[in-house]
C-alpha positions in Angstrom: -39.5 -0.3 -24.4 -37.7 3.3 -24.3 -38.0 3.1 -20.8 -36.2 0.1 -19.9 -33.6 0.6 -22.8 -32.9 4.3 -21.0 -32.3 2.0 -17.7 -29.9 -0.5 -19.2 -27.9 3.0 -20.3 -28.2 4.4 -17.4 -26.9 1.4 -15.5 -24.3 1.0 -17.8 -22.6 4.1 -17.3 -23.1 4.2 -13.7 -21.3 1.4 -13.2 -18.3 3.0 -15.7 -18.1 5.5 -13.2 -17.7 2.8 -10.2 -14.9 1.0 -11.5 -13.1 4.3 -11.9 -14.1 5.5 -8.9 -12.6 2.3 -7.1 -9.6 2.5 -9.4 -8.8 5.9 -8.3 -9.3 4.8 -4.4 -7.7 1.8 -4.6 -4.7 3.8 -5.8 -5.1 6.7 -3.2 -4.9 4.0 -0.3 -2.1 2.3 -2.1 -0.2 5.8 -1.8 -1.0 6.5 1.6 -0.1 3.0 2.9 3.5 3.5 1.1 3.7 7.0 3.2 2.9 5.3 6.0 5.3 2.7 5.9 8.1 5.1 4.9 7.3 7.1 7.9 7.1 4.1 9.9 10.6 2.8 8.9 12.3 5.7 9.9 15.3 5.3 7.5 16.7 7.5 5.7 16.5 8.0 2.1 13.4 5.5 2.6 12.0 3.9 -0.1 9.9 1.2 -1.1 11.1 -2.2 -2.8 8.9 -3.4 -5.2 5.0 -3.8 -5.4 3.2 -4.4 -2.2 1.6 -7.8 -1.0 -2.0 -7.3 -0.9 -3.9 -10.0 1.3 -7.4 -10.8 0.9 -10.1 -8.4 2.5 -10.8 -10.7 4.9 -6.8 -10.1 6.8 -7.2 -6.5 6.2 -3.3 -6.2 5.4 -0.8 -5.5 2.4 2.9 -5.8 2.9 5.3 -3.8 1.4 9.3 -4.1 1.9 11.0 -0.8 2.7 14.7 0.0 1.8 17.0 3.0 2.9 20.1 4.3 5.3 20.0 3.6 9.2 19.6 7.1 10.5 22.1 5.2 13.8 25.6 6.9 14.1 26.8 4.0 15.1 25.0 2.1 11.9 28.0 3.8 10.3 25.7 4.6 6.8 24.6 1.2 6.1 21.6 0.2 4.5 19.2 -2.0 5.7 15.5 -3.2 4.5 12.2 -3.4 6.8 9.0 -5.4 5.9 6.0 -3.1 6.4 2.3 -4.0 7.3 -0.2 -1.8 7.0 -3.5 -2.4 8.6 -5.5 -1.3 5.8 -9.0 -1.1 8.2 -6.9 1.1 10.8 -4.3 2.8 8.3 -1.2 2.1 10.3 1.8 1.0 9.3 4.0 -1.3 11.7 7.3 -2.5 10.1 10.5 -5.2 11.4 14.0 -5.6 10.5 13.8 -7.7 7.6 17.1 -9.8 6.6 15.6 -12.9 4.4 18.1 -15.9 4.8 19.8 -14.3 8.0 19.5 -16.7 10.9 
């Protein structure tokens, strides 16, 4: 009886330290997909608008809308936002003018 109650502890606190453990890498990729999409962008003063999209495992992407300064001279300083995706398999970020409403 000791035996199997020392199991049901042990399992129970190994699997304490696995949903930290994915906690901690679930936020570690959700930081290195936001650098990636900054980089990406190539804006300046980039930063990111909002939480990110995350789509099922079986798409492999999140989505994450990007905000700065069109490095351009001829941009003249405006602003502009992209819409990152970041292939979450491949860790690369590809991003697109994004102008909702714009035609």
């Amino acid at each position: 009886m000791k035996f199997y109650s020392s199991i049901l502890i042990a399992c129970a606190l190994f699997s304490g330290a696995a949903q930290a453990s994915s906690s901690q890498a679930w936020n570690e990729q959700r930081q290195q997909m936001v650098k990636e999409c900054l980089a990406a962008s190539q804006f300046k003063n980039a930063h990111a608008l909002g939480k990110p999209a995350e789509f099922d495992d079986q798409v492999g992407f999140s989505a994450l809308l990007v905000e700065g300064v069109y490095p351009q001279k001829h941009m003249q300083g405006r602003s502009g936002t992209e819409l990152c995706l970041y292939d979450r398999k491949q860790q690369k970020a590809f991003v697109s003018e994004w102008a909702p409403g714009a035609k």
